[in-house]
C-alpha positions, -999 to +999 in steps of 0.1 A: +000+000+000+016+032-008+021+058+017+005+095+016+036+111+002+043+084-025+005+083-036+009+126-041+039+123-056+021+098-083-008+119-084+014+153-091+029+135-121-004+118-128-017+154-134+013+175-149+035+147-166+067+150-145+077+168-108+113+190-108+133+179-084+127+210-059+092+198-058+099+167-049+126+172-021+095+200-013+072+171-006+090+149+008+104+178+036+067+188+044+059+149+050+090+145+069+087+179+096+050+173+092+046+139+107+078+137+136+099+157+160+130+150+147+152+169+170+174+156+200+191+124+212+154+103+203+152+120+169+173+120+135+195+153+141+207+184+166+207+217+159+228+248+178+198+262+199+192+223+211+230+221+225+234+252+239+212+285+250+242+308+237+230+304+204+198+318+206+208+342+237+233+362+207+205+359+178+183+378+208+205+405+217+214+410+181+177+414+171+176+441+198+206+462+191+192+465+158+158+475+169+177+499+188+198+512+155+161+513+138+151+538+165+127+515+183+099+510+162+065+495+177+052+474+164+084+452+148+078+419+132+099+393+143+095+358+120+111+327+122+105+303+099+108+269+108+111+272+148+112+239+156+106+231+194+106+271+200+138+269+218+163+294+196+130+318+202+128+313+237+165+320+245+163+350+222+135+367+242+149+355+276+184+374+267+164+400+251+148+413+285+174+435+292+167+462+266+140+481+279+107+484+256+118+456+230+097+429+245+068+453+246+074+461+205+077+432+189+050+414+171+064+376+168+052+353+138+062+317+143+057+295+108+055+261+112+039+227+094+042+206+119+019+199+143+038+179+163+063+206+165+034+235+172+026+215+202+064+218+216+060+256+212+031+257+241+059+267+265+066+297+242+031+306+237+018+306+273+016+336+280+010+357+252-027+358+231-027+336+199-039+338+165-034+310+140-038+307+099-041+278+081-026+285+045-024+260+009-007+263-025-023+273-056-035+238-065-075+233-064-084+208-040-091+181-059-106+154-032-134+149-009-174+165-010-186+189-038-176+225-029-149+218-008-123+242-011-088+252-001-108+278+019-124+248+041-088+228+040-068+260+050-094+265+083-094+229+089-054+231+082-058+261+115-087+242+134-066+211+135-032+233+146-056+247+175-062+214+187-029+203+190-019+234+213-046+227+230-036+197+236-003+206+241-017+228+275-024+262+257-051+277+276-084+284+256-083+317+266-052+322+249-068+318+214-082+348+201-084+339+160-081+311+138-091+312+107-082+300+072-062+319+043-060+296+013-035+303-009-038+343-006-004+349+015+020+325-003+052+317+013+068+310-020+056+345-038+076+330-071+058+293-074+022+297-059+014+255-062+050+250-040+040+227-011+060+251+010+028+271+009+009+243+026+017+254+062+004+267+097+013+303+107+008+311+143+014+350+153+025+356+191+011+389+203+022+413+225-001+432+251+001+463+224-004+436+197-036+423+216-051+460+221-050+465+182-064+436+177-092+441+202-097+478+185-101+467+154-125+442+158-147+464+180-147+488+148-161+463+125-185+451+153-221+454+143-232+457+175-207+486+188-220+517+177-207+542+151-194+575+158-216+595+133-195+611+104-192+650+108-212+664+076-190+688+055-192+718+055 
């Protein structure tokens, strides 16, 4: 019986003839972060922030001097693609504490595809509010009930990330959006149907990141009212 990545690899060149070989080692890289934690003395490989804190404590205070050279803008995104178990993040932030106000500023995106890893970043994520996207490729979904769409897959693709930090320990009340993007914020801007745009994005806010957030949704609530527009004169 083939296995899910072998049975879309056949179906990709079922459909388009042939698969270059960035696609394929594409695939195969989503299957392989998407179904294991692969990191550490039980897994297949270590990485620097896994062996020692240093690592991540320099990337931290480097990200703030520079914020510092930028004249300390708020908000500043801070992404990291790919953060594993959330430990090169963590140690950042830790070392990070001793610039006054950068903590406060930053708005952090974490972009991961693995669920199994999301749930290791519950430690990261415990005190902050939480909004997750699900996102796809460009490819139509080809499978399941009439009308289903990448929209349903991307919030199910969300929905399901929500479950495993839940599961993980994230409190409830931590979750304030998830919601499915389908294949409008690509990762890969230059090949929309790359499976690297099959992923989970889960944004970290700060308490200045949660107040926007609050604000903007009362100003789109139906049920707040309006502040009449001044008639010109």
């Amino acid at each position: 019986m083939a296995s899910p990545l072998e049975a879309e690899i056949a179906q990709r060149i079922a459909a388009q003839g042939s698969v270059s070989v960035a696609e394929y080692m594409a695939l195969c890289l989503a299957h392989y972060y998407g179904t294991r934690d692969p990191l550490g003395r039980s897994g297949d490989f270590i990485t620097a922030p896994e062996v020692s804190q240093m690592f991540g404590e320099l990337i931290g205070l480097w990200m703030a001097a520079v914020w510092q050279q930028m004249r300390a803008p708020s908000p500043v995104p801070i992404v990291e693609l790919g953060p594993g178990r959330g430990t090169l993040m963590a140690d950042a932030l830790r070392a990070a504490k001793i610039v006054p106000g950068f903590r406060e500023a930053i708005s952090l995106h974490l972009v991961e595809i693995s669920a199994v890893l999301q749930a290791k970043q519950r430690e990261t994520l415990r005190d902050s509010g939480v909004s997750i996207a699900g996102h796809t490729d460009s490819v139509p979904y080809s499978g399941g009930l009439a009308g289903y769409s990448n929209w349903e897959l991307s919030s199910e693709r969300a929905n399901a990330a929500r479950r495993a930090l839940v599961a993980g320990h994230l409190s409830e009340e931590k979750l304030l959006q998830v919601r499915g993007l389908a294949d409008v914020l690509p990762l890969d801007h230059d090949t929309a149907d790359s499976p690297l745009n099959r992923r989970i994005s889960i944004l970290v806010m700060n308490k200045a990141a949660e107040r926007a957030f609050f604000e903007q949704a009362k100003r789109y609530d139906v049920d707040t009212p309006q502040k009449a527009a001044t008639p010109a004169s």
